[in-house]
C-alpha angles and dihedrals in degrees: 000000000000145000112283112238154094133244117196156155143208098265085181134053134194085256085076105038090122085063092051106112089051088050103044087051099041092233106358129226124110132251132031102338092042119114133222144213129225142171127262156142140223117283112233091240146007115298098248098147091237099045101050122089100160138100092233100058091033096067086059093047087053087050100047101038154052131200129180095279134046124179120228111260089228105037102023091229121146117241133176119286121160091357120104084188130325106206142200145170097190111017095254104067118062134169109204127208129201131206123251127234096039116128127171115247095272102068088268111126121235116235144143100292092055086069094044109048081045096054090047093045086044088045097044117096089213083072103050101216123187089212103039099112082074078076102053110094087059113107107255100040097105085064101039085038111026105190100232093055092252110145117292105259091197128045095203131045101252090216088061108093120165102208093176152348086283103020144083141157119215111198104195121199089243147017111281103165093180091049093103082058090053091060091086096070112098094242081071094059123119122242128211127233089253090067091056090035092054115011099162085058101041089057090055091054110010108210111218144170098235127108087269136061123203109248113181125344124200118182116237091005113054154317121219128207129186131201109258102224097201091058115143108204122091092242095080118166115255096208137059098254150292133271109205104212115213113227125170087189117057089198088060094053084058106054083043085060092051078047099053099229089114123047096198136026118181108191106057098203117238086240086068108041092092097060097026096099097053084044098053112009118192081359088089133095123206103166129160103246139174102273128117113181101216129181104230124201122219099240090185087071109081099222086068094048111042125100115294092016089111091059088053083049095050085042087052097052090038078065101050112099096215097169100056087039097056089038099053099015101042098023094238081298086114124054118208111253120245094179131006106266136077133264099235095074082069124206093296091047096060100281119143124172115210097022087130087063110187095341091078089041115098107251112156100179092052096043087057091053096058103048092066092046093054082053102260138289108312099259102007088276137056118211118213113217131218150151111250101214095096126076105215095046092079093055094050097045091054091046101045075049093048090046088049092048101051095048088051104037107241136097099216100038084107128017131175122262109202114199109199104235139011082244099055092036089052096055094049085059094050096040082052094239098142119104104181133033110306135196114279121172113174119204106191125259090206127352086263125131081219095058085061099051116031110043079048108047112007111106121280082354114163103247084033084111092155082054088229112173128186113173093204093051087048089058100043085054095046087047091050092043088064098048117117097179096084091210093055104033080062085046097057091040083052092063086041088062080046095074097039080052090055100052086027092227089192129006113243120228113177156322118266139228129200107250124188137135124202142196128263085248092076140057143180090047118171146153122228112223091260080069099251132124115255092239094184097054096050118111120201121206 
């Protein structure tokens, strides 16, 4: 999904300490109707569920919906949500039943309709969706989404069909036999008639069918949710509500948290992770989660895609120390990454450690080598670039430099190249203004192989923000996708991470884990193996 980061600011001051129990707990109170207060940044847009692709707005999507699937906060694995079956005899064809009983938070029932007018507004151009390449196996996307930006000749997708109040069949243009396990991602999530009525109004208070109902939002200072007391599903919240506290400094959330001005951070910065454990004790949490940092390469810029370029970015990520990093920098809560996926998929999940081979092993001599090979760095440097608001990005970022410079030999082959804000990073990206490797940290959509390969590096993919295309790895990946036999179909994504390994599309850094502390005021505390906090489990008081 997403990048994986946090953008804050301090939301108390020393001019209020005597307020700071109420603030730190966004209401205060204990039990079941207290509120607490956690750390958060802006999303990047508005948190229309097709539109939205990081971690930021994401939290609040999770909050606020629920799809047909929902995967499980300690295995990851997707269960049945709002769906009563979803069938198939081919893997192409599926009828889709939703559960009765199930209303958004408004009064509005939710039905079959309500997925399918959302899919076709999240799959049509004319929307702009961030996410609507989720859409795009079903059968209809090439005429609500044509892929060379010419007008939409359909309004709807043709392989939508509402065959009842509770009922719906999705023909895709090809076998996808994981796509059921997709539907728990928030792109997926239905919409009621009050988003498409009043749009404007829906955006300035999004109306959902979650435990939690958005309150008040304001931008740069805090969102507010409230537990919606009607909800139907059995995952009920067990506290009043959550204020997310807006931070722009990870470092200051934190010492927010030891103040108790803040009851939960969930980025531990990397400045803190020496001392975190005497500080909180058992209070820290230190969990594996689905999150690879990447370096990613602007391909749109011809000086990364020209003849010989993939020798100088084998040559960057050969000088890259990944071990020491991970081990002073990250406290040995980062592994360093062998392929470009994630551990938690496990062997059997796609998973395979050393698939990088030597390319992700530090080797100065030889990184140096082909570099020059690959005719030098564009430029004679290569600037790293960030977003600033978190505290532990700028550390990295030296030290991977530093890493870089002393391999080659020169202080200023690679600098750091601070954006302000996530926002603002983020819309350079998508605006491809970037002319040399970027940060690029993935948190996963679903625990899928496939989540960490296509949306990233599959032409004109969602997530694929360099614009990288390899017509042999798009193949592979459409191959494995219509697979029905689960062995074969990771195999064959396997050989598809092959050839990313080969022209080494993106450098990979290393493993993540979750990371958050929290105040003697909450249990039952958890993350979920996406890296965020289980809101709807945590008790206060």
């Amino acid at each position: 999904m997403r990048g994986a980061t946090h953008a804050k600011r301090a939301a108390c001051t020393a001019a209020v300490a005597l307020a700071a129990a109420a603030c730190g707990g966004g209401g205060g109170g204990s039990g079941s109707a207290a509120v607490l207060s956690s750390s958060w940044g802006d999303p990047q847009n508005p948190l229309e569920p097709a539109n939205t692709n990081e971690v930021q707005g994401g939290k609040v999507l999770d909050m606020i919906f629920r799809g047909l699937k929902k995967y499980d906060p300690d295995t990851g694995e997707a269960q049945d949500m709002l769906a009563q079956k979803i069938e198939t005899s081919d893997s192409q064809n599926f009828t889709i039943t939703v559960k009765d009983g199930w209303t958004f938070s408004n009064g509005e029932k939710v039905t079959a309709q309500s997925f399918v007018d959302a899919w076709n507004y999240g799959a049509s151009l004319r929307n702009n969706q961030r996410n609507a390449y989720f859409f795009g196996y079903i059968d209809g996307y090439d005429k609500v989404h044509p892929a060379d930006g010419s007008k939409q000749s359909a309004d709807t997708l043709s392989g939508l069909k509402v065959t009842g109040p509770l009922t719906f069949t999705v023909k895709l243009n090809q076998k996808f036999s994981s796509f059921p396990e997709t539907l728990g991602y928030a792109a997926f999530a239905p919409l009621p008639r009050a988003f498409f009525d009043d749009h404007d109004a829906w955006l300035k208070k999004p109306v959902g069918n979650g435990p939690y109902m958005v309150d008040n939002y304001t931008r740069g200072s805090q969102m507010s949710l409230r537990k919606w007391e009607e909800y139907p599903g059995a995952d009920k919240a067990r506290n009043g509500g959550v204020d997310l506290k807006v931070y722009t400094d990870s470092n200051t959330a934190y010492t927010d948290l030891l103040a108790g001005n803040l009851d939960l951070a969930d980025d531990v910065p990397a400045a803190q992770l020496k001392n975190v454990r005497s500080d909180l004790g058992d209070r820290y949490i230190n969990t594996p989660a689905g999150i690879i940092q990447t370096l990613a390469f602007p391909y749109y810029d011809q000086n990364w895609s020209k003849e010989g370029s993939e020798k100088v970015r084998k040559g960057l990520s050969m000088a890259i120390d990944r071990e020491q990093i991970t081990n002073t920098i990250f406290q040995k809560t980062r592994t360093p990454a062998t392929d470009w996926t994630s551990p938690v998929l496990g062997e059997d999940g796609g998973f395979k450690e050393g698939l990088c081979g030597e390319s992700c092993e530090y080797r100065p001599d030889e990184a140096k080598k082909l570099i020059q090979e690959g005719g030098g760095l564009p430029g004679g440097q290569v600037k790293i670039t960030y977003n600033a608001d978190s505290g532990s990005h700028k550390q990295w970022v030296d030290a991977v430099c530093n890493s870089i410079n002393n391999a080659l030999g020169n202080d200023r082959a690679c600098v750091g190249n601070p954006v302000g804000t996530f926002a603002d990073f983020r819309n350079q990206i998508t605006g491809r203004k970037m002319s040399g490797p970027f940060r690029a940290g993935w948190q996963m959509d679903y625990p899928l192989i496939q989540n960490f390969l296509q949306p990233l590096y599959y032409t004109n993919a969602s997530s694929n923000d360099g614009k990288w295309s390899d017509k042999e790895f798009d193949d592979l990946v459409d191959q494995a996708n219509a697979e029905t036999d689960t062995a074969k179909a990771v195999r064959t994504f396997q050989q598809a991470e092959e050839v990313v390994r080969d022209d080494m599309a993106a450098i990979p850094l290393w493993y993540q884990n979750g990371s958050a502390g929290y105040s003697d005021r909450l249990s039952d505390v958890k993350l979920n193996p996406f890296s965020v906090p289980v809101y709807n489990e945590i008790k206060v008081g």
